[in-house]
C-alpha positions in Angstrom: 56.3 161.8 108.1 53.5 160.3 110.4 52.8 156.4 110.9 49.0 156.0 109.7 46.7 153.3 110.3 43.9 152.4 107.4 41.3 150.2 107.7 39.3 148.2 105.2 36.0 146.3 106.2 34.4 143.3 104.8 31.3 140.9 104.9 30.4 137.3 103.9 28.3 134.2 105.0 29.4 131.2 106.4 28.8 128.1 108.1 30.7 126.2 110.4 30.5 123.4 113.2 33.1 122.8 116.1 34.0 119.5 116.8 33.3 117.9 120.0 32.1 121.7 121.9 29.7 121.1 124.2 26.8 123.4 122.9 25.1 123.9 120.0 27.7 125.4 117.9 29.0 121.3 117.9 26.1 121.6 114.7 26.3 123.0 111.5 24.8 126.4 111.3 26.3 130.0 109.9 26.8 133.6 110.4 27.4 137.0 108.8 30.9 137.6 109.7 32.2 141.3 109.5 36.3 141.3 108.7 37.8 144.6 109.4 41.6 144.8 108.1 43.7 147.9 109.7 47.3 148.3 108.0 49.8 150.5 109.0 53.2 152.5 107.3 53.9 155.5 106.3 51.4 157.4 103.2 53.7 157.2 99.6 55.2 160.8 99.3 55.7 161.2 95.4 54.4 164.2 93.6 55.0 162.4 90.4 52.5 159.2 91.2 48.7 159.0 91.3 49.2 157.5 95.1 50.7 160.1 96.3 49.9 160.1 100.0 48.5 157.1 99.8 49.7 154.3 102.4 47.3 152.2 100.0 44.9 152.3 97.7 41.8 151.2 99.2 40.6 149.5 96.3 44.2 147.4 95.8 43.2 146.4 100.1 39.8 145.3 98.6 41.4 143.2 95.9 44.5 141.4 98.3 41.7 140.8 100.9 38.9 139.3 98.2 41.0 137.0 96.6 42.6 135.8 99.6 40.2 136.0 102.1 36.1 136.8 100.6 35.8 135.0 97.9 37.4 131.6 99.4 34.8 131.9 102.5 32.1 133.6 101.4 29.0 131.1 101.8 31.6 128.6 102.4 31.1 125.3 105.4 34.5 125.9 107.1 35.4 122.1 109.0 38.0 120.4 111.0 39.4 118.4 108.5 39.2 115.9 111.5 35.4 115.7 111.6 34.9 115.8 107.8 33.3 112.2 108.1 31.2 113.3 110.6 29.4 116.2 109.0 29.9 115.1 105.5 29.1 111.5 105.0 27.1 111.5 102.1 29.5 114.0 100.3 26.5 115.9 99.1 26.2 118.4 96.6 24.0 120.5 99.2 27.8 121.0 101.0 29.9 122.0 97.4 31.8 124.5 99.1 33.4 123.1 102.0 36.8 124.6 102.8 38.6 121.9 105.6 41.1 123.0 107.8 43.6 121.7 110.0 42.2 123.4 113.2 38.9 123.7 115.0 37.0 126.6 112.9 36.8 128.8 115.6 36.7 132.8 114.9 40.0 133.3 117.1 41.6 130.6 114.7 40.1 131.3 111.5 41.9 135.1 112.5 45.4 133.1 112.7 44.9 131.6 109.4 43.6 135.2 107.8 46.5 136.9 109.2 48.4 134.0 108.1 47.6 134.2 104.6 47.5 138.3 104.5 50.7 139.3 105.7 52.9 137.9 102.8 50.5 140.0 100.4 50.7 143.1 102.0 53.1 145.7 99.4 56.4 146.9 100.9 55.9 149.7 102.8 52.9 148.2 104.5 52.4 145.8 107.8 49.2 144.1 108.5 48.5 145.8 111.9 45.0 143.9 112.8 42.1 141.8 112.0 38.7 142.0 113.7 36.6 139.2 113.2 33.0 140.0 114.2 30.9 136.8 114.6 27.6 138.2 115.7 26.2 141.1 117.0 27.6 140.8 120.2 30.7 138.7 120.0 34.2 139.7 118.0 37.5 138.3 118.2 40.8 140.6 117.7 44.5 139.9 116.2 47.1 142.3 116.4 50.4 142.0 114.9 52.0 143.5 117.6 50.9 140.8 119.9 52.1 138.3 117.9 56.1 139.1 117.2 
C-alpha cells in the first residue's frame, strides 16, 4: 500500500506583539495567518467502512484542527505572558480574547506549540507530517516532523 500525504488548510485573524524586538512588530498589530496541516500514513483499506481509502476524513482534520487550533486563535491577541503588564494595563474589555503564552509569539514558535498540541490528536494510523504557517504574503514559517525526532 502507498504512504500518502493529505493536506488540510486554514485561516484566521490575529494580533500579536513581540517583546523587546527592535522594529515595529515590538507593537500590537495583526495578520491573516494561513495554517496548512499535511498528515501522512497509509489510506484505510476496508471494503466494509465508509472510509475506505481514506487516510482521513477531511472533514474529521477540520474538526481536530478547529477545536484545537482555529477557534482558540482566531481574532485572538497572542502575548508573552512576560509582557502581559505591558500591553495590557488597563485589562480592557477592547483585549477579551487574549491567549498568553510562555514564549515570544513568534510564527516559528506559535508552529512548536501547534504541532505541540496536534500530534497527540492525530487517529492511529496517522502522523502529523507538517505545519506551514503563512504570516503574510510574502513570509511563511515551516515545521516538519521529521526534523524534529
Amino acid at each position: 500500500m502507498s504512504t500518502i500525504r493529505l493536506t488540510k488548510e486554514f485561516k484566521f485573524e490575529m494580533a500579536h506583539a513581540l517583546k523587546g524586538y527592535d522594529g515595529p512588530c515590538r507593537h500590537i498589530h495583526g495578520h491573516s495567518y494561513e495554517l496548512w496541516v499535511t498528515v501522512i500514513g497509509t489510506p484505510l483499506q476496508n471494503d466494509s467502512s465508509p472510509k475506505n481509502g481514506m487516510l482521513v476524513d477531511f472533514g474529521d482534520l477540520k474538526k481536530i484542527v478547529r477545536n484545537t487550533i482555529v477557534d482558540s486563535f482566531d481574532h485572538a491577541l497572542v502575548l508573552n505572558r512576560e509582557s502581559a503588564d505591558e500591553f495590557l494595563p488597563l485589562k480592557s474589555e477592547v483585549f477579551g480574547k487574549t491567549i498568553l503564552v510562555d514564549y515570544q509569539p513568534t510564527s516559528e514558535n506559535l508552529l512548536i506549540d501547534f504541532a505541540s498540541r496536534l500530534q497527540p490528536l492525530m487517529p492511529a494510523n496517522v502522523k502529523l507530517h507538517n505545519l506551514r504557517l503563512r504570516e503574510t504574503v510574502t513570509s511563511y514559517a515551516e515545521w516538519f516532523a521529521s526534523d524534529n525526532l
